[in-house]
C-alpha positions as CSV (number, residue, x, y, z in Angstrom):
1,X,109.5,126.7,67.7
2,X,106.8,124.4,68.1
3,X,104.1,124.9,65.8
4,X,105.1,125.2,62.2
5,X,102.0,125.4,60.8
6,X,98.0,126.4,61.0
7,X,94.7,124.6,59.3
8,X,92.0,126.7,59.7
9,X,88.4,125.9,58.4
10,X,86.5,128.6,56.0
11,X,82.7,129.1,56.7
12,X,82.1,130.4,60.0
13,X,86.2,130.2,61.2
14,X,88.1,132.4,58.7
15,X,85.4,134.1,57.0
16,X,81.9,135.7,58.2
17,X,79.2,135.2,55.5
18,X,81.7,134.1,53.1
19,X,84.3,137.0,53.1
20,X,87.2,137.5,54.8
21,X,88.1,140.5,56.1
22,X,91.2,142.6,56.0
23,X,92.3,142.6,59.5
24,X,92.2,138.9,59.4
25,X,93.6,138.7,56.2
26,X,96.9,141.1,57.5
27,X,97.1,138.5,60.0
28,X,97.2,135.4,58.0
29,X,100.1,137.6,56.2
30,X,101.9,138.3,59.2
31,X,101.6,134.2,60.1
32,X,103.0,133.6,56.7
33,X,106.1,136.1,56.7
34,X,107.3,134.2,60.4
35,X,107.9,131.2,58.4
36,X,104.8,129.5,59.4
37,X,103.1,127.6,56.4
38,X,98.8,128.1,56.2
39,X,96.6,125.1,54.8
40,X,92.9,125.6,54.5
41,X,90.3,122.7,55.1
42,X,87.1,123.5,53.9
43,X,83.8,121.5,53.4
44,X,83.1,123.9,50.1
45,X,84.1,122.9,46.3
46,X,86.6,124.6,44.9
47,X,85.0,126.4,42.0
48,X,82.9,128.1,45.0
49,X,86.1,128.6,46.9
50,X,87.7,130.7,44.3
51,X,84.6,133.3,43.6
52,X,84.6,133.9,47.1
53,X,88.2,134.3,48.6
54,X,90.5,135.7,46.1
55,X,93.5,135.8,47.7
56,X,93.5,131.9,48.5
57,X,97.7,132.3,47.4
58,X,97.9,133.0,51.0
59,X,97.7,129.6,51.5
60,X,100.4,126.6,50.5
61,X,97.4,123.9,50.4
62,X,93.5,123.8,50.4
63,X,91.8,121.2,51.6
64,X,88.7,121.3,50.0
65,X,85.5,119.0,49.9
66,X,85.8,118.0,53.8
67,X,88.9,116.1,52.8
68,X,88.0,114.9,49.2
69,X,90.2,116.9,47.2
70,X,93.5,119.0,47.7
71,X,94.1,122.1,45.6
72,X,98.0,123.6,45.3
73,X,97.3,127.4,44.9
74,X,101.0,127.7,43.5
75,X,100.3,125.6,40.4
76,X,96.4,125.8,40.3
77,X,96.7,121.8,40.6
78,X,93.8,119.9,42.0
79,X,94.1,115.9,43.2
80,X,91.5,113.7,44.4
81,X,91.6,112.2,47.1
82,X,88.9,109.8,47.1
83,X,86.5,108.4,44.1
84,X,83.6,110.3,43.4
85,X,80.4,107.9,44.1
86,X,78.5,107.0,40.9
87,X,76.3,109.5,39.1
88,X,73.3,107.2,39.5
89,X,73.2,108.6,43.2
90,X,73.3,112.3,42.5
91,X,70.6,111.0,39.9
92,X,68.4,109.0,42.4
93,X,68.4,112.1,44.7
94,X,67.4,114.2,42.5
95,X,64.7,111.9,40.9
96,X,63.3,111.8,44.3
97,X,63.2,115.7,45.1
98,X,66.1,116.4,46.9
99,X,67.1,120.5,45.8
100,X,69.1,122.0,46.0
101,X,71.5,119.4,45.4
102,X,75.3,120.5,44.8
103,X,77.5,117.8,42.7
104,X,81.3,118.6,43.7
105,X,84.6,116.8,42.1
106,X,84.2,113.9,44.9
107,X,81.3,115.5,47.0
108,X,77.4,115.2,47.2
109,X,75.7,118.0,48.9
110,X,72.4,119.4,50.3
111,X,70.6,120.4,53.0
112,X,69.0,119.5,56.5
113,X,65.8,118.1,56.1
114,X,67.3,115.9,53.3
115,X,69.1,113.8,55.2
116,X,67.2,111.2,55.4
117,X,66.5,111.0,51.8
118,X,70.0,110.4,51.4
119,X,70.5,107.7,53.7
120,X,67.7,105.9,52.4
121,X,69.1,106.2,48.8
122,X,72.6,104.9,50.4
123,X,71.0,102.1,51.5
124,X,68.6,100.9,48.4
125,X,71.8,101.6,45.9
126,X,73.9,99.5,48.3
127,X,76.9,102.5,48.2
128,X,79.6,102.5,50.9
129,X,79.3,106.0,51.6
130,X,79.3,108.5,54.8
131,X,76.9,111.3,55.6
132,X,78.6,114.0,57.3
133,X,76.9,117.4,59.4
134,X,77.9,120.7,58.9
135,X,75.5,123.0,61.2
136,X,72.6,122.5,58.3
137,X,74.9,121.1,55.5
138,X,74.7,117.5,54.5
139,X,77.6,116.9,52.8
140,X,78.1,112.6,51.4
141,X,81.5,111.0,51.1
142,X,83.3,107.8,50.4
143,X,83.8,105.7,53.8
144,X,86.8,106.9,55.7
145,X,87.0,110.2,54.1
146,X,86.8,113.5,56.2
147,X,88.8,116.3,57.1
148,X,91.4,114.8,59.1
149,X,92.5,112.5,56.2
150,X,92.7,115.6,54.0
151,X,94.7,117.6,56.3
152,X,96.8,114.5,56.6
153,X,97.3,114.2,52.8
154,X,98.2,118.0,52.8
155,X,100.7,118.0,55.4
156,X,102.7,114.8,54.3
157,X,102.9,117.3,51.1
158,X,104.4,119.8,52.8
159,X,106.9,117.7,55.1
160,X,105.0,118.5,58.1
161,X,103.5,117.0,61.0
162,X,100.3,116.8,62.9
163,X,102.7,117.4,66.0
164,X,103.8,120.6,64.7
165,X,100.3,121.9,63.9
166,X,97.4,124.4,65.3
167,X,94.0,123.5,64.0
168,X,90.9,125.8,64.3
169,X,86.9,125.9,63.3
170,X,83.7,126.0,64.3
171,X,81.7,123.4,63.3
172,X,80.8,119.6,63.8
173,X,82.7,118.2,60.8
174,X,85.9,120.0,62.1
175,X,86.1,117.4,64.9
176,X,87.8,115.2,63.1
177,X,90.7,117.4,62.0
178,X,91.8,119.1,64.9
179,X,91.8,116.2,66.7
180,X,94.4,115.5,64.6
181,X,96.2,118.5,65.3
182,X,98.8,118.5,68.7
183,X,97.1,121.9,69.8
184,X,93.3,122.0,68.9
185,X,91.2,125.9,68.8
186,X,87.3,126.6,68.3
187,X,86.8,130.6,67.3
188,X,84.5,131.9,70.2
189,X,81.4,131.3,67.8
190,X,81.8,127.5,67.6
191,X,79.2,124.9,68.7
192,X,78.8,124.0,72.0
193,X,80.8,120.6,71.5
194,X,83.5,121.8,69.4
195,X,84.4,123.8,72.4
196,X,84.4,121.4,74.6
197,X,86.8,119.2,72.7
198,X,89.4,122.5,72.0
199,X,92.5,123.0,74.1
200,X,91.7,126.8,73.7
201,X,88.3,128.5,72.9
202,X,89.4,132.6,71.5
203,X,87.4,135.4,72.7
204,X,86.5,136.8,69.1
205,X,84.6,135.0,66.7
206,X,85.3,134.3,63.4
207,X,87.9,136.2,61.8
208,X,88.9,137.7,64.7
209,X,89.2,134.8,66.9
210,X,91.7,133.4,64.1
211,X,93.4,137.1,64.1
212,X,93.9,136.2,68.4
213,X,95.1,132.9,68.0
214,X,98.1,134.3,65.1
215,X,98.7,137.1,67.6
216,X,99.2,134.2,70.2
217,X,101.3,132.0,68.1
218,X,103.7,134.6,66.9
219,X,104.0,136.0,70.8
220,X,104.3,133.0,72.8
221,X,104.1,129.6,70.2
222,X,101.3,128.8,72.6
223,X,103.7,127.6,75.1
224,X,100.7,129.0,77.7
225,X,98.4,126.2,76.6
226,X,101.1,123.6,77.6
227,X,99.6,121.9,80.8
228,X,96.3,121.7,78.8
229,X,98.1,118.9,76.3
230,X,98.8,116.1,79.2
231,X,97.6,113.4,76.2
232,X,100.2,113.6,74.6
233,X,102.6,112.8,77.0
234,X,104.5,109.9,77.0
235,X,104.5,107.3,79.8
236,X,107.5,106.0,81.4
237,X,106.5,103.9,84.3
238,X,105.0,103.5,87.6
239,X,105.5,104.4,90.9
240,X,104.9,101.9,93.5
241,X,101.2,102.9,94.4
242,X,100.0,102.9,91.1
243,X,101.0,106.7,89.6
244,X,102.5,106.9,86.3
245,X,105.4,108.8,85.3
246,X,104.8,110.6,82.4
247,X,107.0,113.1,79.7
248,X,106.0,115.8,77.7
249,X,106.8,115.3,73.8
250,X,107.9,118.8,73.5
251,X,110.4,121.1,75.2
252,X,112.0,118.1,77.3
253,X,115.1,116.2,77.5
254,X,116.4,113.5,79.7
255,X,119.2,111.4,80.3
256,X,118.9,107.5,80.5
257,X,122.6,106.3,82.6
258,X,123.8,103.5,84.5
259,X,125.8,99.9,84.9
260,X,126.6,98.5,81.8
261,X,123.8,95.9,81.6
262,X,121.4,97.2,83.3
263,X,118.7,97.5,80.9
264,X,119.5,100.9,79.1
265,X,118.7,100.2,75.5
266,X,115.4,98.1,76.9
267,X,114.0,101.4,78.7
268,X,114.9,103.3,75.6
269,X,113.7,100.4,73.6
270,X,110.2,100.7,75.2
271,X,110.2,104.6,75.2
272,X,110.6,104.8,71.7
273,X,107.6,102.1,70.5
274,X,105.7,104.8,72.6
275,X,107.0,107.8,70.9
276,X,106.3,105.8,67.6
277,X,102.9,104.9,68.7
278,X,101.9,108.3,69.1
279,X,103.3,109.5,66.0
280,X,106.3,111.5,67.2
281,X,109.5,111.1,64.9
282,X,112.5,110.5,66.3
283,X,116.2,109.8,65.1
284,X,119.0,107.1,66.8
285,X,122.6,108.0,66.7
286,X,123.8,103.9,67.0
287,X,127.7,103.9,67.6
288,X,127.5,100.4,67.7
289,X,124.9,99.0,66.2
290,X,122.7,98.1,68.9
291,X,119.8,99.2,67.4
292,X,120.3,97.5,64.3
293,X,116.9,95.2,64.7
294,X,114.6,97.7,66.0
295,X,111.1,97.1,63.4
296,X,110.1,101.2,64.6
297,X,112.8,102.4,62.0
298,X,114.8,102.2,59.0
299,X,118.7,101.7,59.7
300,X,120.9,103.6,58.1
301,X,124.6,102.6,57.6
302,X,126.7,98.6,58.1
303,X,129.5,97.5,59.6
304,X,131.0,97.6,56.2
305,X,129.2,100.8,54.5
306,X,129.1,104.5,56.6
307,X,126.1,106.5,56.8
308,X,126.0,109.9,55.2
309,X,123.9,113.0,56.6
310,X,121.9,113.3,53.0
311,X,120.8,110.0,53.3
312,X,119.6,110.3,56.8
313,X,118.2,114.0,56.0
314,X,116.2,112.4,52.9
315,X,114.7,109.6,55.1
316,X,113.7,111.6,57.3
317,X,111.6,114.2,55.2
318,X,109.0,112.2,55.5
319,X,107.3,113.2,58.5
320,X,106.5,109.8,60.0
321,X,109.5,107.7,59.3
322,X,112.1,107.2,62.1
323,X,116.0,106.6,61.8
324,X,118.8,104.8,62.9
325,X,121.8,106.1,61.9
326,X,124.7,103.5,62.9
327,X,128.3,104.5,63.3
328,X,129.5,100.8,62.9
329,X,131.4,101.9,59.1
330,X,133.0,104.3,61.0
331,X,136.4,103.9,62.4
332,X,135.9,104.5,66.1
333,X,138.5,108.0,66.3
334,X,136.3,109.3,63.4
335,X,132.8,108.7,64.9
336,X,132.6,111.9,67.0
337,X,133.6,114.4,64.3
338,X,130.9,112.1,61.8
339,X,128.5,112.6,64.9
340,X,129.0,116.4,64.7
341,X,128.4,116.5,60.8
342,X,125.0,114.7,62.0
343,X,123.4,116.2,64.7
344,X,124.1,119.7,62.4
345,X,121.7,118.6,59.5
346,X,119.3,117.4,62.0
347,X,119.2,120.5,63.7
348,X,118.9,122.4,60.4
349,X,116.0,120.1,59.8
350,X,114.7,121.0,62.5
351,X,114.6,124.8,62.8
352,X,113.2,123.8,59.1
353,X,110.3,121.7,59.9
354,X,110.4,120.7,63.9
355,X,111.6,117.7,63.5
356,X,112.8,115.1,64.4
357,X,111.3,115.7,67.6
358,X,113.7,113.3,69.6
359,X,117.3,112.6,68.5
360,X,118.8,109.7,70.8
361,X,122.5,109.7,71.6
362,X,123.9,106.3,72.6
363,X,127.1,105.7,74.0
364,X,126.9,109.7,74.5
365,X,130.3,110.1,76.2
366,X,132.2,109.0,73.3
367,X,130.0,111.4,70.6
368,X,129.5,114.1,73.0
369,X,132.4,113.8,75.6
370,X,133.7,116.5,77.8
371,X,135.4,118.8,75.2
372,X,132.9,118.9,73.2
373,X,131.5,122.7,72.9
374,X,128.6,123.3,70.6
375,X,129.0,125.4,67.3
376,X,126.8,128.5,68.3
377,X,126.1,129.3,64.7
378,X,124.8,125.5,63.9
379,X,123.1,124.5,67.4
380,X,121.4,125.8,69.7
381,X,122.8,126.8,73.1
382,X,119.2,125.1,74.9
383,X,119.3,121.5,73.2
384,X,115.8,119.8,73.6
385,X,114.3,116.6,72.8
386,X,117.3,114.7,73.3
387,X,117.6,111.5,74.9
388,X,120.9,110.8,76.1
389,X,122.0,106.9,77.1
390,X,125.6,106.9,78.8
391,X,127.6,104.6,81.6
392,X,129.8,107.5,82.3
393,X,127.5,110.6,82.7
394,X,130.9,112.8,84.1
395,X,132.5,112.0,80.9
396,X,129.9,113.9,79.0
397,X,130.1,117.7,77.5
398,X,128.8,119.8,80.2
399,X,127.0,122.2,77.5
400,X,124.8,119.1,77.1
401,X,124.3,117.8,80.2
402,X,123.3,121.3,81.4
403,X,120.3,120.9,79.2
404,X,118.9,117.8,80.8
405,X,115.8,118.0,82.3
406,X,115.3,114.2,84.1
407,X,117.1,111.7,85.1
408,X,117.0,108.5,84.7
409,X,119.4,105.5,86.7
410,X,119.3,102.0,86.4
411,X,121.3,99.4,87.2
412,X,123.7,98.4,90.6
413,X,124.6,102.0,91.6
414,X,121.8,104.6,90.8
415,X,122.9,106.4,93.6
416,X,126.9,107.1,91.8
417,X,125.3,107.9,89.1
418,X,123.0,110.9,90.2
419,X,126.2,111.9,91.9
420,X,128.5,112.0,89.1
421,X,125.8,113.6,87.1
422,X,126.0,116.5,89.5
423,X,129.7,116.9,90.4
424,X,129.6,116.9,86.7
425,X,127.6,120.5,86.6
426,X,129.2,121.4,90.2
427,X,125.4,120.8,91.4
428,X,124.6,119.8,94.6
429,X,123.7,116.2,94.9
430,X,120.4,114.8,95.8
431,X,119.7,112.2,98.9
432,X,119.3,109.1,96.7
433,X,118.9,105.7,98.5
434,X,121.9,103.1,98.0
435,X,120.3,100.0,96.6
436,X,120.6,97.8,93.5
437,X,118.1,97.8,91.2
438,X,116.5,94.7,89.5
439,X,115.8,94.8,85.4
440,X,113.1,97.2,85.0
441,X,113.2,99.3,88.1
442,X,114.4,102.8,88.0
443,X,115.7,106.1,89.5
444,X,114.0,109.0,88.7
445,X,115.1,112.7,89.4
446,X,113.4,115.9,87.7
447,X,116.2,118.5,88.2
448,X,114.2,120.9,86.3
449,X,111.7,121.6,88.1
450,X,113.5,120.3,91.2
451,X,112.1,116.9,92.8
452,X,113.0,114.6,95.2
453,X,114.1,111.6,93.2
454,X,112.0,108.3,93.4
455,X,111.5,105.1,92.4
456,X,109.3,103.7,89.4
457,X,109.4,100.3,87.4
458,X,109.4,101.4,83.6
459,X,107.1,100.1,81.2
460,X,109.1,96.7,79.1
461,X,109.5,97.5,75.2
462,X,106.7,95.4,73.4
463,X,109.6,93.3,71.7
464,X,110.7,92.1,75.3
465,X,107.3,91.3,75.8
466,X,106.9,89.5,72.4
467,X,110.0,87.4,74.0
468,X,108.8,86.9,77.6
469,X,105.4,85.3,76.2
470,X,107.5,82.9,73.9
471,X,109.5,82.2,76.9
472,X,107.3,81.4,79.2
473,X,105.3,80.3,77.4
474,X,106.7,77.8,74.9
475,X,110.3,77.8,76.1
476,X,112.1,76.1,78.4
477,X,112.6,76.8,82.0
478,X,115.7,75.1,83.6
479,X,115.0,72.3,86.1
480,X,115.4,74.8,89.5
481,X,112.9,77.2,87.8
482,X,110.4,74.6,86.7
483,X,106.7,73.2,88.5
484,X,106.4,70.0,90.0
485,X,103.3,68.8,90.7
486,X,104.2,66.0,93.4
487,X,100.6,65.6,95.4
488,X,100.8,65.1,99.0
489,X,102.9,62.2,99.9
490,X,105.3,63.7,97.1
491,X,105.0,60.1,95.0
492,X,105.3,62.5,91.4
493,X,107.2,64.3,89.9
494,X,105.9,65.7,86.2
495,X,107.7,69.0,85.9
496,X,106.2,71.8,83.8
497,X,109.2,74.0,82.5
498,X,106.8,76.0,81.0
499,X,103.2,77.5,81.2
500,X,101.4,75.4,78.3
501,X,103.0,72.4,80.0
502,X,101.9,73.2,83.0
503,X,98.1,73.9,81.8
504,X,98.7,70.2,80.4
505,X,100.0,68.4,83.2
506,X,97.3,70.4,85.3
507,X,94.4,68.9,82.9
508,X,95.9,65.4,83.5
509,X,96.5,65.4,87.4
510,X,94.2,63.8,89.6
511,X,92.3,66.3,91.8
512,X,94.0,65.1,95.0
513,X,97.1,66.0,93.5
514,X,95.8,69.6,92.2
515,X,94.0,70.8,95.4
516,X,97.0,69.9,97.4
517,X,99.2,72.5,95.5
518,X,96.5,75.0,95.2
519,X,95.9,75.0,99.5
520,X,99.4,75.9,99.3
521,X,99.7,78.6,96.9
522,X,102.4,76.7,95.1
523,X,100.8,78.2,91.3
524,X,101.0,81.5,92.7
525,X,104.0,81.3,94.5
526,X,105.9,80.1,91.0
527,X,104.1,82.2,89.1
528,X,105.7,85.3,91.1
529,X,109.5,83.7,91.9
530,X,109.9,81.9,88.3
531,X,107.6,83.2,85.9
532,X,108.1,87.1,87.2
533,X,104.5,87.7,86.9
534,X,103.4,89.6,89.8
535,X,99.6,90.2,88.0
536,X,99.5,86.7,87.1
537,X,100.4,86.1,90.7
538,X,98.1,87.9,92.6
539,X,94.9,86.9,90.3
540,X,95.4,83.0,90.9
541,X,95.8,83.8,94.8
542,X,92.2,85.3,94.7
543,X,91.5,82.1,93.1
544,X,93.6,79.7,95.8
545,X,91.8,81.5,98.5
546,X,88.5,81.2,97.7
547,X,86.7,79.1,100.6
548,X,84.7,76.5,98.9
549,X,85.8,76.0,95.4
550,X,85.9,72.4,93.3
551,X,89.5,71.1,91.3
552,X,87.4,71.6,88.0
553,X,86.8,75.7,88.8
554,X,89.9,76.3,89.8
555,X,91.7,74.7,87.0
556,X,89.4,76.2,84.4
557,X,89.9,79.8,86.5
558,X,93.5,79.5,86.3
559,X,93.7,79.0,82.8
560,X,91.6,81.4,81.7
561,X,94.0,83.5,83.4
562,X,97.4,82.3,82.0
563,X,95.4,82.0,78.4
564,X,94.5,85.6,78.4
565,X,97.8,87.1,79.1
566,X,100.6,84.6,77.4
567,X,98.5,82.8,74.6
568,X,96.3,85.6,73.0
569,X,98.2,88.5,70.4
570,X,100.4,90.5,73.0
C-alpha cells in the first residue's frame, strides 16, 4: 500500500454549506476501517469547527486555523502552532472599521474588501505577518505559517509521511498543502488554478468528489494516477545525448552489481543524497561498515557494539530520519540470520506506516545468498523498494532477484554481469556490448518493462564532488598531471598542479606566453585529460576559438569560468 493516509480541507471540500453529509461521512468511515488514518486541515477555528461537524472523532488530527493550531479529537487537546500576533492589531482593525472581524487562538479574520485595511495596519504596526486568500476570506498569520506546515506538524504526530499521503480541497490557501502531499486532488468544484496544479480533478464536487477519490483509494491505491507523478522521480544519470534516466520512488526496485571497485557505493552514494533530498526515507543494511561516514543518516551499530532491530525500528519512527544499520559487531557467520531478524521489523514497519521506502542491501550475496527463501508469513513474496549492491549477482536468492526491476552494471565486465544475472533466473540474456567502463559510466537494463540496455554516466554523490573541488582545486596534482606554462621557445617551466595555481601563474605570465598556450588549446586540452572536466573543457574552447580576442579577456573569461564551478559553495 502506498497511501496511508488522507488530508482533506473542510469548507467547500468535505462539507457543502458547512455540513457534511452522510454518504460522505460512510465513506470517510469506510477509509478509516482499511487502516487508513484521516487529518483534517481547515482555515476555520475550532470552537466553529465543533458546532458544525459533530462527528470530527472520525478524524486522528485537525488542522485548524490554516495551519495555526492542531487539535487531537481523542484527547480534546489543542497546541499551537504559531504565536498569536498582539492584541493591539485585532484592536487597530477594529478601531479602523474592519467587521466583521473574527479573533481565533492564533488567527485574525475578515472579509474581502478588507484586505487592504489589513495590510496597511501590518505595515504602520511594523508586524511580521502573512495575509492569506480563501475565495473571499482574509485570514492573517505569522510569517511562514500555512497549511502545509500544519499538515506537516500533524503527520510527524502520527509517524507519517508526506510520501504516503493524498491531499484534497478547493480553494487557494490549499495550494500550499497538497503540494506537500505525493498525490495532490481538487473536488470537481475547485478554482480554476487549484485544478490545474492537482494530479487528479474528481467528477463530483464536494462531498461527493471526496466520496470518488475514497472509492479510488480503497479500489486501486491510485496506482492509475502513477505516470501523472514523474516529479517525484529520482534521477540517475544521463544518456549520451542529453536524456536523463530517471526512477520512480514507489513500486520499484533495482540492483546496483559489478567489479569490485568499480564505483558501487559512489552510485549508491549519489542515489541516496537524492532520495534524501526529496524527502524519501530509506534504511542501509552496512555489513561492513562502509557507510559508516555517510552525513544523510544516523549509524547504528560499531565494530565493537551490534545493532538491535528496536533500536533501528525507534530511529526510524520518525518519518524523516534515515538509517544505517552496520553489521560490523557481528561475527560474520551470524550476520545473515541478524539480517533476517532486520529486514522483518522493517517490513512490519512498513505494512505499518510505508516506510522506509528504500531498504539498501550491501554485500547482498552474503545477507541474501542463494538459499535464502523468504518467510511467507513476515515478507512479502513481491519485495519492492529495494536496492540491492552485489559483485556476485548469481550468488544471490533467486526469490529476490526475481523482484528486480533495473539493472544496473559498472565496472570492467558489465556485460558478465547482465549475464550472470540472467542465468541466475534461467532468463534469456540481453546483447550487451563488451567494454570497460570508466568511474561513473554505467549499464543500464529495465527487465521489467523489457528494454534494450544502454549506456548512461550516473550523477557523482555531492561528497565526491565536495572532494573533487578540494582536489582540483587546492590539492596537488602529480608532476605528469600538472600545467606548464612554457611560451613559445619552451624557455619556462612554472607548473600549476592545481587550478588556483594555475589562475596565479596565469595572472603573472606575460601575454606572449599566455596566447601561445591558448592558440593551442592547451587549457582546454588539460582541463579535459587532467582535471576530468568535460564542461569546463568545452566552455574555455569557445573562449580559445574566438577570432579576435586580447590576453586580458581571455584570462579574465577563463577564470570566471574555473571560479564559478570549483571556488563558489558546490
Amino acid at each position: 500500500m502506498r497511501y496511508y493516509a488522507l488530508a482533506t480541507d473542510y469548507d467547500g471540500t468535505l462539507a457543502a454549506e458547512g455540513r457534511v453529509d452522510e454518504a460522505t461521512l460512510e465513506a470517510l468511515e469506510r477509509l478509516r476501517n482499511s487502516g487508513r488514518r484521516l487529518i483534517l486541515v481547515t482555515g476555520r477555528e475550532m470552537n466553529d469547527l465543533l458546532q458544525v461537524f459533530p462527528q470530527i472523532d472520525l478524524f486522528e488530527r485537525v488542522v485548524a486555523e490554516n495551519g495555526a493550531l492542531l487539535y487531537r479529537p481523542a484527547t480534546r487537546e489543542t497546541k499551537r502552532l504559531a504565536e498569536a500576533p498582539p492584541e493591539r492589531f485585532a484592536k487597530t482593525l477594529r478601531d479602523r472599521g474592519v467587521a466583521p472581524l473574527s479573533v481565533g487562538e492564533v488567527v485574525v479574520a475578515t472579509w474581502t474588501p478588507h484586505e487592504k485595511t489589513v495590510i496597511d495596519v501590518i505595515r504602520e504596526l511594523g508586524l511580521e505577518l502573512q495575509v492569506i486568500f480563501n475565495k473571499g476570506a482574509v485570514m492573517v498569520l505569522p510569517s511562514g505559517v500555512n497549511k502545509a506546515t500544519g499538515l506537516a506538524a500533524a503527520l510527524g504526530e502520527l509517524g507519517l509521511s508526506a510520501h504516503n499521503t493524498v491531499g484534497v480541497g478547493d480553494a487557494e490557501n490549499d495550494h500550499a498543502f497538497l503540494s506537500l502531499c505525493e498525490c495532490s486532488v481538487a473536488v470537481a468544484n475547485a478554482l480554476p488554478s487549484l485544478k490545474e496544479q492537482a494530479d487528479w480533478v474528481t467528477q463530483g464536487s464536494r462531498g461527493a468528489g471526496v466520496t470518488e477519490l475514497i472509492d479510488r483509494l480503497l479500489s486501486t491505491d491510485l496506482a492509475e494516477l502513477e505516470p501523472r507523478l514523474q516529479r517525484h522521480e529520482v534521477p540517475l544519470g544521463q544518456r549520451e545525448g542529453g536524456e536523463e534516466i530517471r526512477i520512480k520512488p514507489y513500486g520499484v526496485s533495482f540492483l546496483l552489481s559489478g567489479t569490485s571497485g568499480g564505483g558501487k557505493s559512489t552510485f549508491a552514494t549519489g542515489f541516496l543524497e537524492r532520495l534524501s533530498e526529496k524527502g524519501y526515507q530509506f534504511c542501509i543494511i552496512d555489513p561492513e561498515g562502509d557507510y559508516q561516514n555517510f552525513e544523510e543518516a544516523v549509524v547504528l551499530g560499531t565494530p565493537q557494539r551490534a545493532p538491535t532491530a528496536e533500536e533501528a525500528i525507534q530511529l526510524l519512527e520518525k518519518p524523516h530520519q534515515n538509517a544505517v544499520i552496520n553489521l560490523l559487531g557481528i561475527a560474520m557467520e551470524s550476520r545473515p540470520a541478524a539480517f533476517e531478524g532486520f529486514l522483518t521489523a522493517l517490513m512490519k514497519l512498513r505494512a505499518r506506516s510505508g516506510r522506509p521506502h528504500w531498504i539498501v542491501i550491501d554485500e547482498t550475496h552474503h545477507l541474501l545468498p542463494v538459499s535464502w527463501a523468504p518467510a511467507l508469513l513476515t515478507v512479502p513474496k513481491e519485495l519492492q523498494g529495494l536496492l540491492l549492491i552485489t559483485v556476485h549477482p548469481d550468488h544471490v536468492s533467486r526469490a529476490v532477484l526475481a523482484s528486480i526491476d533495473l539493472i544496473i552494471a559498472i565496472g570492467s565486465a558489465p556485460e558478465e554481469t547482465i549475464r550472470a544475472f540472467s542465468a541466475t533466473l534461467n532468463e534469456r540474456t540481453p546483447s550487451v556490448p563488451s567494454v570497460s567502463l570508466e568511474p561513473g559510466e554505467a549499464i543500464g537494463w529495465w527487465r521489467r518493462p523489457k528494454s534494450e540496455p544502454f549506456w548512461f554516466r550516473s550523477i557523482p554523490p555531492q561528497m565526491e564532488r565536495r572532494r573533487h573541488l578540494r582536489k582540483y582545486a587546492e590539492g596537488e596534482l602529480p608532476p605528469d598531471r600538472s600545467f606548464y606554462f612554457q611560451g613559445p621557445n619552451g624557455k619556462l617551466h612554472l607548473r600549476a598542479q592545481n587550478l588556483i595555481l594555475f589562475m596565479q601563474l596565469a595572472d603573472g605570465v606575460d601575454d606572449e606566453t599566455w596566447m601561445h598556450h591558448l592558440r593551442q588549446g592547451d587549457y582546454s586540452r588539460w582541463f579535459r585529460e587532467m582535471i576530468k572536466d568535460d564542461q569546463l573543457a568545452d566552455e574555455t574552447a569557445q573562449i580559445e576559438a574566438a577570432g579576435e580576442i586580447s590576453a586580458e579577456e581571455s584570462r579574465a573569461r577563463i577564470r570566471e569560468k574555473i571560479e564559478a564551478r570549483y571556488t563558489h559553495p558546490a
